[in-house]
Backbone as a printed PyTorch tensor [residue, N CA C, xyz], in Angstrom:
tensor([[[129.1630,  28.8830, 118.9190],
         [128.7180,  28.4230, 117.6220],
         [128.6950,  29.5790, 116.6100]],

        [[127.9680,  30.6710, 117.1000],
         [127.9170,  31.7290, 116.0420],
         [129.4820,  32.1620, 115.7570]],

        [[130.1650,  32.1680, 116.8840],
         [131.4580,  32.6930, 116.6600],
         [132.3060,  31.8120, 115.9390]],

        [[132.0600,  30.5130, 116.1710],
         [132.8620,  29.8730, 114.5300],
         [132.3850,  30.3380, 113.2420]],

        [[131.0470,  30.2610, 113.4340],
         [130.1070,  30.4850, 111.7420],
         [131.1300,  32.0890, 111.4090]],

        [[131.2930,  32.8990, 112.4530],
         [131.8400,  34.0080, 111.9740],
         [133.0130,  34.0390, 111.2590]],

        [[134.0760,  33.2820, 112.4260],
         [135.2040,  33.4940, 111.9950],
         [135.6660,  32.2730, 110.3530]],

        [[134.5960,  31.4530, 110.1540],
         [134.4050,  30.5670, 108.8610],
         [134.1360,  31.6490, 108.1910]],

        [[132.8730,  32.3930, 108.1140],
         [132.6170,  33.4480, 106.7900],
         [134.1050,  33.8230, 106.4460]],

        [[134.3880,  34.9660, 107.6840],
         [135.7650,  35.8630, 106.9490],
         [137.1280,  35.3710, 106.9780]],

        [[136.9830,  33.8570, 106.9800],
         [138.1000,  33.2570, 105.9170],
         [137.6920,  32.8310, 104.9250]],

        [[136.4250,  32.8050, 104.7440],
         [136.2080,  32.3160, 103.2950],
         [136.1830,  33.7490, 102.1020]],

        [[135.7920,  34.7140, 103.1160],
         [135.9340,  36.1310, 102.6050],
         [137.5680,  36.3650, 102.1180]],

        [[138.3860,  36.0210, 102.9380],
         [139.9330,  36.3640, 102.9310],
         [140.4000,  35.4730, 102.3910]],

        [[140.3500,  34.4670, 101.9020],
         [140.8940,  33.6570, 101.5570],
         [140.8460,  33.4240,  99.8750]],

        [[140.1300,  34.5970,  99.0870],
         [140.4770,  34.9130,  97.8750],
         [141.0400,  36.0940,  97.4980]],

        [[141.7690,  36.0910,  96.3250],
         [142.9240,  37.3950,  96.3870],
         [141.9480,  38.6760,  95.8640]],

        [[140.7160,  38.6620,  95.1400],
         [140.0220,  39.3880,  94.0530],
         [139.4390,  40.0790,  95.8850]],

        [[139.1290,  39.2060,  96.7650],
         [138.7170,  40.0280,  97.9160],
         [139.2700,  40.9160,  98.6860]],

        [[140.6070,  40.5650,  98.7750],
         [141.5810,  41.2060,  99.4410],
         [142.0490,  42.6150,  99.1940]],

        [[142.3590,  42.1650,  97.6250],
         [142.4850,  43.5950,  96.6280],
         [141.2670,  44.3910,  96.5900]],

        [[139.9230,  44.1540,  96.7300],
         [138.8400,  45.3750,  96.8270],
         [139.1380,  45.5690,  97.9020]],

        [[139.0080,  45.0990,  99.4430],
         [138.5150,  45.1480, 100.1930],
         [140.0030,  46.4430, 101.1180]],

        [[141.3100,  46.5290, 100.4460],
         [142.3870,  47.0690, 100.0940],
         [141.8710,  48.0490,  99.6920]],

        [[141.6670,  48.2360,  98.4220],
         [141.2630,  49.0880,  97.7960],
         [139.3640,  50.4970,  98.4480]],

        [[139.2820,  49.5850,  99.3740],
         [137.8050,  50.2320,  99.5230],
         [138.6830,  51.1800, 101.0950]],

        [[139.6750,  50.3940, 101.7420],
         [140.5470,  51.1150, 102.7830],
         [140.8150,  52.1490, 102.3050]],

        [[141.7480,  52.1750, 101.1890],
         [142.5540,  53.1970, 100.5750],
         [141.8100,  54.6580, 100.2840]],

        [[140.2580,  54.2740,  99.6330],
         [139.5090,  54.9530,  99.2390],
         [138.7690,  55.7210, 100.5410]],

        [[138.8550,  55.2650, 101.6660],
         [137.7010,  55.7710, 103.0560],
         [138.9880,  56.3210, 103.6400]],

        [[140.1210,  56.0380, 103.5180],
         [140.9090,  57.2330, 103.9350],
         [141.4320,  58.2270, 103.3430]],

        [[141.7360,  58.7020, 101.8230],
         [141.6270,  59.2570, 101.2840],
         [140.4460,  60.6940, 101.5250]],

        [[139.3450,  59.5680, 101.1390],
         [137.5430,  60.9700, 101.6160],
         [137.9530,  61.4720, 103.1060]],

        [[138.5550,  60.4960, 103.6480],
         [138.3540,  60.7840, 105.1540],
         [139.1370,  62.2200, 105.5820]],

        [[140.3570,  62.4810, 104.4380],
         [141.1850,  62.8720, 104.6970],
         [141.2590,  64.3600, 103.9390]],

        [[140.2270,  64.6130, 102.7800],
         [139.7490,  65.2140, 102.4500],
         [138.7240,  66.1140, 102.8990]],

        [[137.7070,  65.0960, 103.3820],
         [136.8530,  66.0120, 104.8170],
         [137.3840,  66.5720, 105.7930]],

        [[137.9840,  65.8070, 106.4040],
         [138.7870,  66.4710, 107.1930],
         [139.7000,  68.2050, 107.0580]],

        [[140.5360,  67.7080, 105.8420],
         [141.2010,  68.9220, 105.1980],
         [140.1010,  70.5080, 104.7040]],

        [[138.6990,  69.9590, 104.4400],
         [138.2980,  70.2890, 103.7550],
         [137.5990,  71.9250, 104.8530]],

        [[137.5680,  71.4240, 106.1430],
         [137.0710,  72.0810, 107.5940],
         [137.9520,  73.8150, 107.6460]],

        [[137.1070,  74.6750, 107.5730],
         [138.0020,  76.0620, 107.9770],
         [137.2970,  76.8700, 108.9040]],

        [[138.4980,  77.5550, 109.5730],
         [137.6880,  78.3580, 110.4480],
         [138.7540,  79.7710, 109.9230]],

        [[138.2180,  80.8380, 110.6230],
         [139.0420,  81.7050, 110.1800],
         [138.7720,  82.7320, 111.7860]],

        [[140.1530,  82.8660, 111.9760],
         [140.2560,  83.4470, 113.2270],
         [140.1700,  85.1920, 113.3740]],

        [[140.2730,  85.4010, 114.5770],
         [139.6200,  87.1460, 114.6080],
         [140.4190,  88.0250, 114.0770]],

        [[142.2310,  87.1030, 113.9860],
         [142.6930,  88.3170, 112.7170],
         [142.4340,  87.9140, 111.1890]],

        [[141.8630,  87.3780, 111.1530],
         [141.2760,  87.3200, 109.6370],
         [142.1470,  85.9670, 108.7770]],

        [[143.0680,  85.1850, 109.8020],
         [143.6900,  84.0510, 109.7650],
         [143.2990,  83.0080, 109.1480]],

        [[142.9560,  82.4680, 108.0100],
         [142.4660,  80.8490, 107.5100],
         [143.2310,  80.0540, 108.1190]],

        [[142.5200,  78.7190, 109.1060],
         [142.7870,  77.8250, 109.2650],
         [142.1990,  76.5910, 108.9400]],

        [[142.8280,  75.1530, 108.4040],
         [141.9720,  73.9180, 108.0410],
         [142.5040,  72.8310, 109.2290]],

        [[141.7120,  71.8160, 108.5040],
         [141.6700,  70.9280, 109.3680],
         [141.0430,  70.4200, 110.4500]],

        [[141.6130,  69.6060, 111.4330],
         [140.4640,  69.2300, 112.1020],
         [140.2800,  70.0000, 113.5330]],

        [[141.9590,  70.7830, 113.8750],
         [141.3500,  71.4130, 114.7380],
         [140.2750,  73.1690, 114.0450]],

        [[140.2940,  73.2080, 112.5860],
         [139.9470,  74.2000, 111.8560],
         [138.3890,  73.6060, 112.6900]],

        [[138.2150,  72.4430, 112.3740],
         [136.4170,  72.1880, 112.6790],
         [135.9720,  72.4070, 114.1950]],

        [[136.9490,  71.7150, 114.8120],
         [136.7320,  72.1760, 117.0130],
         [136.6860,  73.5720, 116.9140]],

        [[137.6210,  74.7350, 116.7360],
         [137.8030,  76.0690, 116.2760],
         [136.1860,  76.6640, 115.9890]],

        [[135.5340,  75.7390, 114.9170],
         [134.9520,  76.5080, 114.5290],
         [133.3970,  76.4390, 115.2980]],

        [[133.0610,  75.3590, 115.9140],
         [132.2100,  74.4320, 116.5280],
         [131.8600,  75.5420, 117.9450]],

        [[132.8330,  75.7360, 118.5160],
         [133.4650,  76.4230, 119.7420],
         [133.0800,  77.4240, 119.5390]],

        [[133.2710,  78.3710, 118.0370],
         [132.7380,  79.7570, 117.9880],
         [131.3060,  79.8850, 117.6520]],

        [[131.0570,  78.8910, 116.8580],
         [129.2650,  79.2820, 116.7440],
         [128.4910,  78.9060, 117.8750]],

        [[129.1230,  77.6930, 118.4470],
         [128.3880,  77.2420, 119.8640],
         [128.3430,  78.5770, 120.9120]],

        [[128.7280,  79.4870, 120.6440],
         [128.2270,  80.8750, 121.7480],
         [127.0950,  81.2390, 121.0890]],

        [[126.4830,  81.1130, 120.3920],
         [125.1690,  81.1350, 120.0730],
         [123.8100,  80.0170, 120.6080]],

        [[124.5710,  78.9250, 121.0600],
         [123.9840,  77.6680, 121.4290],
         [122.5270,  77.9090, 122.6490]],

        [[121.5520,  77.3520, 122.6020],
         [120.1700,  77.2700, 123.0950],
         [118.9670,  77.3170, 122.3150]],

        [[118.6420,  78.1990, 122.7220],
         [116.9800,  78.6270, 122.1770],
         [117.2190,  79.7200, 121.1220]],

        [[117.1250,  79.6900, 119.6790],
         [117.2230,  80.4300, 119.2440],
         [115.9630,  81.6550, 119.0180]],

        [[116.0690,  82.3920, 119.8340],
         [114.4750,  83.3050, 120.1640],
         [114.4610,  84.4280, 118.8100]],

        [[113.5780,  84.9530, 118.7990],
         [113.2720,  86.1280, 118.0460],
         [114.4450,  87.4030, 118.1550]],

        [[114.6250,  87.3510, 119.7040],
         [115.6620,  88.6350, 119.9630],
         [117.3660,  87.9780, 119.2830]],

        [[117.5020,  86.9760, 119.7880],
         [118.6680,  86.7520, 118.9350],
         [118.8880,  86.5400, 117.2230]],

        [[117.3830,  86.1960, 116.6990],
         [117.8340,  86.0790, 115.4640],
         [118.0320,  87.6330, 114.9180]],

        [[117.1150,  88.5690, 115.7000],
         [117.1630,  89.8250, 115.7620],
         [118.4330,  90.2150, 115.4140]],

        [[119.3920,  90.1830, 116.2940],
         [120.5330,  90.9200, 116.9030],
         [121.2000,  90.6390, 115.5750]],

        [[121.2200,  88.9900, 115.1800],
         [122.2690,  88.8050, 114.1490],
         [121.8150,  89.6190, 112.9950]],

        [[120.6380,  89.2950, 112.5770],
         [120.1280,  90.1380, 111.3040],
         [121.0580,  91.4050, 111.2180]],

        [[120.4060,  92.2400, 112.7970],
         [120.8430,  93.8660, 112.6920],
         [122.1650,  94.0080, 112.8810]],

        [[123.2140,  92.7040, 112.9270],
         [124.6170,  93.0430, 112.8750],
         [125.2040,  92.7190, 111.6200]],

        [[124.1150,  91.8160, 111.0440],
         [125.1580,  91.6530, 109.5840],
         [124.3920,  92.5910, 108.4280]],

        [[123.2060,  93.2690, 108.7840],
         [123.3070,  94.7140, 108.0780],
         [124.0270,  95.5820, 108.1710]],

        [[124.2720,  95.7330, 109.4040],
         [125.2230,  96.9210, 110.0270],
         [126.8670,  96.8130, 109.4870]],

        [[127.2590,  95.6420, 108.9960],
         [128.3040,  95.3250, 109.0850],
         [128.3950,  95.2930, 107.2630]],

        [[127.2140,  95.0120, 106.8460],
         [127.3440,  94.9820, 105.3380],
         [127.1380,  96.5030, 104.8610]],

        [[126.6430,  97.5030, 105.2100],
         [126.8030,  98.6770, 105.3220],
         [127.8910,  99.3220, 105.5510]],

        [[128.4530,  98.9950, 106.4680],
         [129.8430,  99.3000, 106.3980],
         [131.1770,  98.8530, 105.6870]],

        [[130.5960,  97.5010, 105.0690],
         [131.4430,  97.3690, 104.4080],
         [130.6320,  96.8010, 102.8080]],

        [[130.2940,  97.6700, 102.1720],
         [129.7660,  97.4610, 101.0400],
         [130.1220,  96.6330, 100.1280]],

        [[131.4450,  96.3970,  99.5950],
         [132.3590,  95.4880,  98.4450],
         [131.8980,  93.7800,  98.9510]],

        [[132.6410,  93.5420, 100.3830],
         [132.5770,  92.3550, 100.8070],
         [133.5100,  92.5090, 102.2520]],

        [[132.6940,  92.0650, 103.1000],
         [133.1290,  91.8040, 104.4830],
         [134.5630,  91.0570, 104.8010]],

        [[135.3880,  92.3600, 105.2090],
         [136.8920,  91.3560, 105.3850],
         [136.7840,  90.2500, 106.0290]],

        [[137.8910,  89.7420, 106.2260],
         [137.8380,  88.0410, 107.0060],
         [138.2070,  88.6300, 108.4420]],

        [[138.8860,  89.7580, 108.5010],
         [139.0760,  90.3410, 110.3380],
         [137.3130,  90.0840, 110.7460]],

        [[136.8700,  91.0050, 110.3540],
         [135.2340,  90.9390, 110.7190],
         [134.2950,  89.7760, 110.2860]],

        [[134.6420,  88.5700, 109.8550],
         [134.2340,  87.9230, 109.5100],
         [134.3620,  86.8240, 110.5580]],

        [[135.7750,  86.8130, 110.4730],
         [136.5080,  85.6060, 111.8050],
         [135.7270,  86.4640, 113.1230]],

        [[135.7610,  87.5030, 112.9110],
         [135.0450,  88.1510, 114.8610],
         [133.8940,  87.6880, 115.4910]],

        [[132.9570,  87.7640, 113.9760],
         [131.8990,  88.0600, 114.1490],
         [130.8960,  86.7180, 113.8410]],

        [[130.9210,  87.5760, 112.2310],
         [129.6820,  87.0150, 111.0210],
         [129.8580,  85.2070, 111.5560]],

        [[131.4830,  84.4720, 111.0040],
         [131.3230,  82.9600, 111.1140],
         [130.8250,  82.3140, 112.1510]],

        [[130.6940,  82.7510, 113.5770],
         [129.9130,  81.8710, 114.5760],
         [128.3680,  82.0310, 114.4200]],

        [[127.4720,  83.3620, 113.4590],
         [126.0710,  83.3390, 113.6110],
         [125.9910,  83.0550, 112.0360]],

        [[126.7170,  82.8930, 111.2390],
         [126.4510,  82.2690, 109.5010],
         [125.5780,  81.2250, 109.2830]],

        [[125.2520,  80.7070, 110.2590],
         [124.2110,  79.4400, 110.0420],
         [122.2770,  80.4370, 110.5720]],

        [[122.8810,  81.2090, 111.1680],
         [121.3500,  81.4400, 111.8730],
         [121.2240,  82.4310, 110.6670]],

        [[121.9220,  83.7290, 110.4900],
         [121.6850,  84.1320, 109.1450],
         [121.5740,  83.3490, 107.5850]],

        [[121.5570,  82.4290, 107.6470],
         [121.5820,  80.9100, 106.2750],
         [119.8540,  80.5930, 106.6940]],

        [[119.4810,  80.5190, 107.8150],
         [118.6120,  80.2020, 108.1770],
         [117.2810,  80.7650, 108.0600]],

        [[117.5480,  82.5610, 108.1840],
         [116.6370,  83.3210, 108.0560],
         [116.3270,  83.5840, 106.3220]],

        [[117.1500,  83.2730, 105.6360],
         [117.4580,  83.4320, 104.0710],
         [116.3900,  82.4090, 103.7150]],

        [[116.8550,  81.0860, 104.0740],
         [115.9540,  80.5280, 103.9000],
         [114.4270,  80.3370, 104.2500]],

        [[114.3520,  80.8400, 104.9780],
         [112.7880,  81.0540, 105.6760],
         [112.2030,  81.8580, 104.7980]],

        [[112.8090,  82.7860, 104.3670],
         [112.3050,  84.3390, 103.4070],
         [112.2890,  83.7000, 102.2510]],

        [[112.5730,  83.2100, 101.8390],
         [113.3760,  82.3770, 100.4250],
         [112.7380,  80.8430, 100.1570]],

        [[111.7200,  80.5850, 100.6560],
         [111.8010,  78.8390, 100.4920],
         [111.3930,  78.1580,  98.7630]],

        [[111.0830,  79.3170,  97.9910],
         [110.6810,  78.7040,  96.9330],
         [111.5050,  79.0110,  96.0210]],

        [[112.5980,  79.8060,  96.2400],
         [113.2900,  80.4710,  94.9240],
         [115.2800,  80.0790,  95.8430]],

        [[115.8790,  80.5470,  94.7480],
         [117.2960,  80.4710,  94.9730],
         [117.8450,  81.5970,  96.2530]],

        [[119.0370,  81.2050,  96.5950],
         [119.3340,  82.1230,  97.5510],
         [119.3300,  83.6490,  97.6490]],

        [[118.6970,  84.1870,  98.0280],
         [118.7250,  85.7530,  97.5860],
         [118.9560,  86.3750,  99.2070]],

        [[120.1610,  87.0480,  99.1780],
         [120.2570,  87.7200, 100.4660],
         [119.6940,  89.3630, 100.7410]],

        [[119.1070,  89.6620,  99.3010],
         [118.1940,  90.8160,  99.1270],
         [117.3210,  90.8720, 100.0010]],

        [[116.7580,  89.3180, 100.4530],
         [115.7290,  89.1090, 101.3140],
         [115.4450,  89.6190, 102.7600]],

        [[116.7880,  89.3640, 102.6120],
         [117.0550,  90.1190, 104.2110],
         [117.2990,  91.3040, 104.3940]],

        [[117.4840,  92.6630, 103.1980],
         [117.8670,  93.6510, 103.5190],
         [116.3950,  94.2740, 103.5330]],

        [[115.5130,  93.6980, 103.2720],
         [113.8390,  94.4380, 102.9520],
         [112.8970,  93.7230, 104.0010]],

        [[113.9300,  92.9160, 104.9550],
         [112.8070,  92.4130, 105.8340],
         [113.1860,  93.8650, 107.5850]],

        [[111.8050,  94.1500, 107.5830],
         [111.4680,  94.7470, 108.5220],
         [111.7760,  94.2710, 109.9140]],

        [[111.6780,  94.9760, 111.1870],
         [111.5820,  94.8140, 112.9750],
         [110.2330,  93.7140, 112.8750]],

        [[109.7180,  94.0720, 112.6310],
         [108.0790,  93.5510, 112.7920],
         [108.4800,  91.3940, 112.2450]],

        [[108.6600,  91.8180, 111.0330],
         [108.7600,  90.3610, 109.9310],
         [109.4480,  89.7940, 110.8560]],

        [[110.8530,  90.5320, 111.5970],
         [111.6320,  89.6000, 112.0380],
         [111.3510,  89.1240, 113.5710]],

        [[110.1370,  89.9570, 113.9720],
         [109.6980,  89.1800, 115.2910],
         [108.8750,  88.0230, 115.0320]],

        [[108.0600,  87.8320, 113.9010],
         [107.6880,  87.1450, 113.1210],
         [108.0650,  85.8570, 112.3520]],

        [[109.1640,  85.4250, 112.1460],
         [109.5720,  84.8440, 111.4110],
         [109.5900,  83.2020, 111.7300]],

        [[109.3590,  83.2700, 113.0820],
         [108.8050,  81.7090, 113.1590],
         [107.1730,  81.1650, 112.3160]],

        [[106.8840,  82.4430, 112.2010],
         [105.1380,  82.7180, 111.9670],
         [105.2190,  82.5980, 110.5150]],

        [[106.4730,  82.9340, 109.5650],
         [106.7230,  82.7890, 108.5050],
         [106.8880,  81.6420, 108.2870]],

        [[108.0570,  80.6220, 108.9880],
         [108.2100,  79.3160, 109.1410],
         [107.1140,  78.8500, 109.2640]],

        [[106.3550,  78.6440, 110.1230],
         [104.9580,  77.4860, 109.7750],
         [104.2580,  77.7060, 108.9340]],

        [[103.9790,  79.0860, 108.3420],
         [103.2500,  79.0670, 107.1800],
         [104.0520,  78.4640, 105.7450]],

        [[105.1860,  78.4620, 105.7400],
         [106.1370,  77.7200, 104.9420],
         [105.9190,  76.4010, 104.6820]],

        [[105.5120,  76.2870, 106.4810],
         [105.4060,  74.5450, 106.2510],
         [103.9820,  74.0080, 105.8950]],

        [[103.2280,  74.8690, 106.4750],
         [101.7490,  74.6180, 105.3730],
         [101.8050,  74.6480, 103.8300]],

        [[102.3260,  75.3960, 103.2540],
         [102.3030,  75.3600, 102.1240],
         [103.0470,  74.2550, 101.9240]],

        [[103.7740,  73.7930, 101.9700],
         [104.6320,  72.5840, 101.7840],
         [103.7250,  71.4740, 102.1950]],

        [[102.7730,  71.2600, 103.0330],
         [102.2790,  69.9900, 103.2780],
         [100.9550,  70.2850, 102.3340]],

        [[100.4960,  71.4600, 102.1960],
         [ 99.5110,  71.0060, 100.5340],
         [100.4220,  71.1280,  99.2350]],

        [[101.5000,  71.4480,  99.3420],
         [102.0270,  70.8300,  97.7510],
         [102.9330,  69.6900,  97.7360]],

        [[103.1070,  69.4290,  98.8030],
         [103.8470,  67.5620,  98.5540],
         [102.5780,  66.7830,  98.9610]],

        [[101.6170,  67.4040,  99.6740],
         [101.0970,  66.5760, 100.1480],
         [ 99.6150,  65.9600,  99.2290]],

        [[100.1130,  65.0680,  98.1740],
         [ 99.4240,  64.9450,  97.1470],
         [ 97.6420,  63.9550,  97.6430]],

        [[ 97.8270,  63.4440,  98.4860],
         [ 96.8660,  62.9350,  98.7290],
         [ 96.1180,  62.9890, 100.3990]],

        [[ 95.2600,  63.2940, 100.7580],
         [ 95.1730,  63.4900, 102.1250],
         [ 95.4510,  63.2400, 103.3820]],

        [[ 96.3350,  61.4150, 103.0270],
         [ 96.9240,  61.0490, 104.4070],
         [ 98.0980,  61.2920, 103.4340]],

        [[ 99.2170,  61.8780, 102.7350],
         [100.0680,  62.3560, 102.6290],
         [100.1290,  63.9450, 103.7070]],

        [[ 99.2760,  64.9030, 103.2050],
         [ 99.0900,  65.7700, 103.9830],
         [ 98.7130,  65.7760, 105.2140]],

        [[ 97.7640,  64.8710, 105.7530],
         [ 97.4630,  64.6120, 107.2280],
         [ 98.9680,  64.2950, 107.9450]],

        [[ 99.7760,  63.1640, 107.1900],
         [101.1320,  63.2200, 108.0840],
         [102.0840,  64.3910, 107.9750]],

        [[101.8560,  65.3330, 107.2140],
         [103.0670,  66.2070, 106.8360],
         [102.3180,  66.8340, 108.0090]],

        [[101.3410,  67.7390, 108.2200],
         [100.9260,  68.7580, 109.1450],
         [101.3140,  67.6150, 110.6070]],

        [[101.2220,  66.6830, 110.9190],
         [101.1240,  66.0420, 112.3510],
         [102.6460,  66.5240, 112.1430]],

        [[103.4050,  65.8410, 110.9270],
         [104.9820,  66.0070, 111.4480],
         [105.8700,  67.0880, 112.0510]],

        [[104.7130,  68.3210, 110.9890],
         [105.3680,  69.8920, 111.0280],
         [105.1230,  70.9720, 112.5260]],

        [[103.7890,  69.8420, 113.1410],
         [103.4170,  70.8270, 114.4650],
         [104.2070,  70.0660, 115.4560]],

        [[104.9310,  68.7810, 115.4680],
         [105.9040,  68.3680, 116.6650],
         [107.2420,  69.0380, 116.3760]],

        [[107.4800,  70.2700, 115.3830],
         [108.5570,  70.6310, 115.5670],
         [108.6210,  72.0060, 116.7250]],

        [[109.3300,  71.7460, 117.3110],
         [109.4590,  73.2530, 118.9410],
         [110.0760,  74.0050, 118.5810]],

        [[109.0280,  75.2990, 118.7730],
         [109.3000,  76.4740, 118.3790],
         [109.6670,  77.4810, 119.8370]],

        [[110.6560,  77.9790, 119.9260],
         [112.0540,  78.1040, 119.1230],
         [113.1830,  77.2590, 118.8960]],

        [[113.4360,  77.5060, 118.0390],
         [114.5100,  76.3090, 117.8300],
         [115.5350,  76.3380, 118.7010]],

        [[116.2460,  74.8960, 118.6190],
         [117.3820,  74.9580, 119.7280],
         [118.7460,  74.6780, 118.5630]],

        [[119.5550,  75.9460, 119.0290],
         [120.6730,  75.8970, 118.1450],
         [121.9420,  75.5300, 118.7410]],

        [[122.9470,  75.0630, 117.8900],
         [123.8580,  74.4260, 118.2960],
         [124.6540,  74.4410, 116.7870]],

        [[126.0440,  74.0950, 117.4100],
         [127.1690,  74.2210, 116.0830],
         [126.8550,  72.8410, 115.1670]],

        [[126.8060,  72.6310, 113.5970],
         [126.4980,  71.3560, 113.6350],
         [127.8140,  70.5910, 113.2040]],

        [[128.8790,  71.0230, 113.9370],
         [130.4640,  70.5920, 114.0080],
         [130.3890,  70.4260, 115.0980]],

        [[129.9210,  70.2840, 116.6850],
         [129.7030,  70.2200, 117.5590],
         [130.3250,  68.9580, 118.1460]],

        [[129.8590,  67.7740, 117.3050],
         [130.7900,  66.2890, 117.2070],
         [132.4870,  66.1450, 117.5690]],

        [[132.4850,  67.8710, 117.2540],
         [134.5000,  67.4410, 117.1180],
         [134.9310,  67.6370, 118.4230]],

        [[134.1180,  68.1000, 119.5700],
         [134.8370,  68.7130, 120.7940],
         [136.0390,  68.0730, 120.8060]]])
């Protein structure tokens, strides 16, 4: 029964031309974006190689995923003290050789620490050149205090704030990281 009622709707759906032509037209349009996203994916390999596409996104998924688990204090560590080390050495702007090696598989955990240092103002990567050994064993400790402040300033009324703090202490500390291209294996 339902399966007649169905196949009745989408002839009554198909069976006008004004439907056909959007419904054409809405195809045309989801492959197009589709095809654009897709295109839009780069990875850049250890000789300093740009690649797009979709194996650009597996490529790239694959390289940050060696970072994948628990993201602890010592690893956010390591990245910090390699992309100082590396911006020091290369003062102007970090070639794409050292970029594809290195920097693009931990660019999200360094995005991450920016933001932690940073939650009220625009991106400033200054942030990170003045944060200390200490701050950065710290920085989960920075994160929840982040999120306190955030649940008394959104949290305009007291069961606004009562749910923001319940929401902010079920998050597990340390985080578990992973590529978030990971989808393309």
């Amino acid at each position: 029964m339902i399966k007649m009622m169905f196949k009745y709707e989408l002839k009554k759906i198909f069976s006008k031309r004004m439907n056909k032509v959007l419904l054409a037209a809405v195809l045309v349009m989801t492959v197009i974006y589709s095809g654009m996203a897709i295109g839009s994916m780069s990875y850049t390999d250890a000789d300093g190689q740009s690649h797009t596409g979709i194996d650009a996104g597996r490529l790239l998924a694959e390289d940050v995923n060696q970072w994948k688990g628990k993201l602890t204090t010592e690893k956010i560590s390591e990245v910090i003290n390699d992309y100082k080390t590396l911006s020091a050495k290369y003062q102007d702007e970090i070639p794409n050789t050292e970029y594809g090696k290195t920097v693009q598989s931990y660019y999200d955990i360094y995005s991450f620490v920016i933001g932690v240092l940073t939650p009220d103002s625009e991106w400033n990567e200054g942030a990170v050149y003045q944060l200390s050994d200490e701050q950065l064993q710290d920085i989960y400790t920075i994160y929840q205090d982040n999120m306190k402040k955030m649940a008394e300033e959104y949290g305009t009324t007291p069961e606004k704030r009562s749910y923001l703090e319940n929401v902010y202490k079920k998050i597990e500390i340390p985080f578990t990281f992973e590529a978030k291209g990971s989808w393309l294996r």
